[in-house]
C-alpha positions in Angstrom: 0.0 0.0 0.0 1.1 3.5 -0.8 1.9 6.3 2.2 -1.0 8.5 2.7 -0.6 12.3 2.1 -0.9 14.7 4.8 -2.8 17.5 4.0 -0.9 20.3 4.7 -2.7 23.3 5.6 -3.6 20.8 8.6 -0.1 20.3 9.5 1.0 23.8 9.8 -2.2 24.0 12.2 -1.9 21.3 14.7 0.6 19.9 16.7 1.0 16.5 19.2 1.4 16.9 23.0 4.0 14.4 24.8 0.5 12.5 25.7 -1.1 12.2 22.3 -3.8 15.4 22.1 -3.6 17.5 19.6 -3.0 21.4 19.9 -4.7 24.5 18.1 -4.1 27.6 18.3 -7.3 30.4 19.6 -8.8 32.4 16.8 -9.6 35.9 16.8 -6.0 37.2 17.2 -4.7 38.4 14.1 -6.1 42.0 12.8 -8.6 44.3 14.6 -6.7 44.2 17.8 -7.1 47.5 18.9 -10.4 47.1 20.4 -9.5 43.9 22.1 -8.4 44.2 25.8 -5.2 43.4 26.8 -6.0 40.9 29.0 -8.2 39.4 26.2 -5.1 39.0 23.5 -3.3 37.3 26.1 -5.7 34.5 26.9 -5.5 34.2 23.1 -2.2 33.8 23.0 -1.8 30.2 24.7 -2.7 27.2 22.9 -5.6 25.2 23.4 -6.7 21.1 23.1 -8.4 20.0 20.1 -12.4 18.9 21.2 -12.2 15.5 21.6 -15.0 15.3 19.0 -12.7 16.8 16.6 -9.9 14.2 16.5 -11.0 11.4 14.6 -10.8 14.1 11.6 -7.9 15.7 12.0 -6.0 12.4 12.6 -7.4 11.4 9.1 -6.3 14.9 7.8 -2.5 14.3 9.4 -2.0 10.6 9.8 1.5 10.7 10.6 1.7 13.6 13.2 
């Protein structure tokens, strides 16, 4: 059987912890920051677990990460 591909907008967009979840990063943090708070941008900055609902799809998206 042939490797499968890894889709790779997916790749650039999600990354394994040392216990197998996957991580995202927050939306809502790239233009229009002015009116955000300050306190607000930095809870966007930290990463956050992919729903558990979610895996099964992006596993299929990135099968080898």
């Amino acid at each position: 059987m042939p490797k499968v591909k890894s889709r790779r907008g997916a790749v650039k967009r999600f990354k394994r912890t040392a216990t197998g979840k996957l991580v995202r990063k927050k939306a809502f943090r790239n233009h229009i920051l002015t009116k955000k708070s300050p306190k607000r941008k930095r809870n966007l900055r930290s990463g956050d677990l992919v729903d558990p609902v979610d895996e099964p799809r992006i596993k299929t998206q990135v099968p080898y990460i």
